[in-house]
C-alpha positions as CSV (number, residue, x, y, z in Angstrom):
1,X,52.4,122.9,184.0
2,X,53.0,120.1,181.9
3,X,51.0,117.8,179.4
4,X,51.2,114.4,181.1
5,X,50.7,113.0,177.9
6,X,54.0,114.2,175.9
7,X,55.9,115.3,179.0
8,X,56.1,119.2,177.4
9,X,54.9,122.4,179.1
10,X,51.7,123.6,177.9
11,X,51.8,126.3,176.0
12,X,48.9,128.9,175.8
13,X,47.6,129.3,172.2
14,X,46.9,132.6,170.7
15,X,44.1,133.1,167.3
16,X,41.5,131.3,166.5
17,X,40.6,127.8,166.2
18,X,38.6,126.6,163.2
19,X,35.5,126.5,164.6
20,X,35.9,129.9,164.7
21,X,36.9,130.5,161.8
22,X,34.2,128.4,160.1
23,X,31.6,130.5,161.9
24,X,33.3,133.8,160.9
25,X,33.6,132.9,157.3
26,X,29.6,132.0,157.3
27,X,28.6,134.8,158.3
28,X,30.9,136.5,156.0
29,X,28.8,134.8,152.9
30,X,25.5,135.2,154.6
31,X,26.1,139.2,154.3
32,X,27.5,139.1,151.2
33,X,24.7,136.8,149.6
34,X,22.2,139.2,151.4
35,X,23.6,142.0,149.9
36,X,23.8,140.8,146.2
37,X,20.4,140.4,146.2
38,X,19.2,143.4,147.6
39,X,21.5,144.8,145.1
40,X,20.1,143.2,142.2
41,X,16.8,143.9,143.3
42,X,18.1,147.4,143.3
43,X,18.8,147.6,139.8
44,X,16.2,146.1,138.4
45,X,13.9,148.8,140.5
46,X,16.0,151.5,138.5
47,X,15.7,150.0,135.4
48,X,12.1,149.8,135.8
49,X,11.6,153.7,136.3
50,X,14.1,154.1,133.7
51,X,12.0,152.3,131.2
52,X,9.1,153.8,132.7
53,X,10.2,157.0,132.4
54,X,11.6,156.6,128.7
55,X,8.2,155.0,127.6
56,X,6.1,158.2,128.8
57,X,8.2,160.8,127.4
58,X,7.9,158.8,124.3
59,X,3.8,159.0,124.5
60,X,3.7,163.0,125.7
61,X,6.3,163.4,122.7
62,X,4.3,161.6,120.1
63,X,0.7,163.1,121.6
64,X,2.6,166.4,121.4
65,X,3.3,166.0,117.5
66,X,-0.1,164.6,117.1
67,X,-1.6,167.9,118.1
68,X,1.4,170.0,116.3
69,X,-0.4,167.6,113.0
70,X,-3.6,168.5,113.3
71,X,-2.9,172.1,112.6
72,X,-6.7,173.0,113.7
73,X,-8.5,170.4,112.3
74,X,-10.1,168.0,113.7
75,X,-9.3,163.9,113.9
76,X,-11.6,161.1,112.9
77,X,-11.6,158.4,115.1
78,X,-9.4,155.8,114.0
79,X,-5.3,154.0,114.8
80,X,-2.0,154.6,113.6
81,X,1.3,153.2,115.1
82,X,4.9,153.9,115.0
83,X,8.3,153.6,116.4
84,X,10.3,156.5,117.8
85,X,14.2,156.7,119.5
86,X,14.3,157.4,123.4
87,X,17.5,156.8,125.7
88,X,19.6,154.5,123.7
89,X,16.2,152.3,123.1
90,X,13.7,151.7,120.2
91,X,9.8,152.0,121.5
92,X,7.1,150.8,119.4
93,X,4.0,153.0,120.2
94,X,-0.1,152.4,119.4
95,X,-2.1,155.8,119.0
96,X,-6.3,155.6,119.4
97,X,-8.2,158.2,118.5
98,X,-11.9,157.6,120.4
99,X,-14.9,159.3,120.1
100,X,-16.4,160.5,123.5
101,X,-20.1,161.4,124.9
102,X,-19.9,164.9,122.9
103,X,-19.1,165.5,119.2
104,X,-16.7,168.2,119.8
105,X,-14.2,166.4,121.7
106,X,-11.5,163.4,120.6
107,X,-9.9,160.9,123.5
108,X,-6.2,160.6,122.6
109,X,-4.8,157.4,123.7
110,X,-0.8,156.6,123.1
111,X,0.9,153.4,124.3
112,X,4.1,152.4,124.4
113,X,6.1,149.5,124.5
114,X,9.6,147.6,124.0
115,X,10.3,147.6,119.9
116,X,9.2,143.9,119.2
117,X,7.5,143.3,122.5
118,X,3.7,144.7,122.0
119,X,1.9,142.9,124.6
120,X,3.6,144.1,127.6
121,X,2.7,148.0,127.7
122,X,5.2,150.1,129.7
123,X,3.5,153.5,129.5
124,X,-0.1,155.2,128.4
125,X,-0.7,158.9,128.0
126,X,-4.4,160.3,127.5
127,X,-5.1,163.4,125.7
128,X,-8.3,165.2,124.6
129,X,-8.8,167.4,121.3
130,X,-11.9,169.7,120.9
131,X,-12.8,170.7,118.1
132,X,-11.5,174.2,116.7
133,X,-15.4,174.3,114.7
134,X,-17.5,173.0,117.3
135,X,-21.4,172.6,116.4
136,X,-23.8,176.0,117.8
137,X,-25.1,174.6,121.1
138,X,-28.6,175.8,121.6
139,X,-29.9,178.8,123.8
140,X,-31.0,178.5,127.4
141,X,-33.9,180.7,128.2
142,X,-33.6,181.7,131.7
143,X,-36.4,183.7,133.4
């Protein structure tokens, strides 16, 4: 067959034309794109727990030496605060000591955050004390 046009045979092509291409090469970045941001979304998920998981150990480790403290006594209401090493980071943490509905028994309350960043609270641990001398409770009389 010939092109009537040049007066050459036609020749069959083989590939792709750029239409093709074009199409091939956009969904190419649409994946790609796609699957940066689910890998960033990722990572930010792990860093989360990480952090999470950093700022509790921090609380259970600094309610731990709280009660290792009080060597059997037992704590007035009242706040101290602190900073403490955990995985590479520095976590600033906020101890309460509450009263509760009996006098025998202190509420613990450590909360942790990112050194320099106390308004956004990561992780809270509750504890309770009794107290190792509690007041004589008065006798029941059953019949």
């Amino acid at each position: 067959m010939f092109n009537r046009a040049t007066c050459s045979p036609l020749r069959h092509q083989s590939g792709f034309n750029l239409i093709e291409i074009m199409f091939a090469l956009l969904l190419l970045g649409l994946v790609i794109s796609i699957s940066v941001e689910t890998s960033a979304g990722d990572l930010a998920a792990y860093n989360r727990a990480k952090d999470s998981t950093m700022a509790r150990w921090v609380a259970a480790n600094q309610l731990a030496e709280f009660q290792l403290e009080l060597a059997g006594k037992f704590p007035p209401a009242g706040k101290r605060s602190g900073e403490s090493d955990m995985g590479k980071t520095r976590w600033q943490w906020r101890q309460e000591v509450l009263p509760t509905n009996s006098d025998d028994l202190r509420r613990v309350q450590v909360s942790v955050f990112r050194k320099g960043n106390d308004k956004d609270m990561i992780a809270m641990q509750v504890g309770f004390i009794a107290n190792p001398n509690p007041k004589p409770r008065p006798k029941v009389r059953t019949q």
